[in-house]
C-alpha positions in Angstrom: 1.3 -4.7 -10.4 -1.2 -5.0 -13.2 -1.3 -2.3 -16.0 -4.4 -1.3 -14.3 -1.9 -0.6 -11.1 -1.4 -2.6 -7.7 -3.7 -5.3 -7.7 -4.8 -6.0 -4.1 -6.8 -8.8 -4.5 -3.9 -10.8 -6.5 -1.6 -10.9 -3.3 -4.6 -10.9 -1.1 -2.9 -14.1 0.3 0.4 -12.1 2.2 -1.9 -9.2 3.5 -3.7 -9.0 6.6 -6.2 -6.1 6.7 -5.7 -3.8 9.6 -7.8 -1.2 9.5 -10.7 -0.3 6.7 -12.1 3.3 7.0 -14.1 3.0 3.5 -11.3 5.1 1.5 -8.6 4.6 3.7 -7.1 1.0 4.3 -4.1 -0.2 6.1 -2.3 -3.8 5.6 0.2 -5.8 6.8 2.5 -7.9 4.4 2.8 -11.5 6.1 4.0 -12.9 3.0 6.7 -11.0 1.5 5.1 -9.4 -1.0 7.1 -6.7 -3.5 6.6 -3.2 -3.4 5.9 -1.8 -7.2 7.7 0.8 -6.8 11.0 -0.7 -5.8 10.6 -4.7 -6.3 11.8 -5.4 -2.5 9.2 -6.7 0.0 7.4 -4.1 2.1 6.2 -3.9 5.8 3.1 -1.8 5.6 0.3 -0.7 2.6 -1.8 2.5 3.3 -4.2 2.8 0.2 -6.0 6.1 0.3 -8.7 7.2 -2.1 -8.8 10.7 -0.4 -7.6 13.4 -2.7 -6.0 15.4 0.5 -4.1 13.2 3.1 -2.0 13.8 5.8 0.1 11.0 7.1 2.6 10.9 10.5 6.3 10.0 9.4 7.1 6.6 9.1 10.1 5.1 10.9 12.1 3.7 7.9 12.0 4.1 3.9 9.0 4.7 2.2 7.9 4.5 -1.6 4.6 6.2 -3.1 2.8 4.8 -5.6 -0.1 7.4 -7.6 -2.5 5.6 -9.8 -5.4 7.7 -11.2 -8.1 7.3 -8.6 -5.8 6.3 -5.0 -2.4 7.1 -3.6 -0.3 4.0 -2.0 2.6 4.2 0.4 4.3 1.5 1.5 7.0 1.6 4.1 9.7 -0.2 4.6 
């Protein structure tokens, strides 16, 4: 994490891109890359630049990261 926030393109390596709706994108980590919010590798990234989103539940532990312009979740 950069002071700027989660910088996606600096661990652009461990992620595969899943799904890219414009301001809405979904990653896999392949690398073992830490989550910012808790320092322990995470299984999924959603990045949304939506101000109003609406996710399903996710099977495990979650942690939320808000940075001024996007929301990120990643589970666990």
């Amino acid at each position: 994490m950069t002071d700027d926030g989660f910088d996606v393109h600096e661990v652009r390596h461990g992620l595969k891109l899943h799904r890219d709706t414009g301001d809405t994108k979904l990653f896999e980590n392949r690398k073992e890359v830490a989550c910012p919010a808790c320092e322990k590798p995470f299984s999924d990234l959603l990045i949304s630049e939506k101000r109003h989103n609406s996710f399903n539940p996710p099977e495990g532990r979650f942690c939320v990261v808000r940075e001024s312009d996007r929301i990120l979740v990643f589970t666990h």
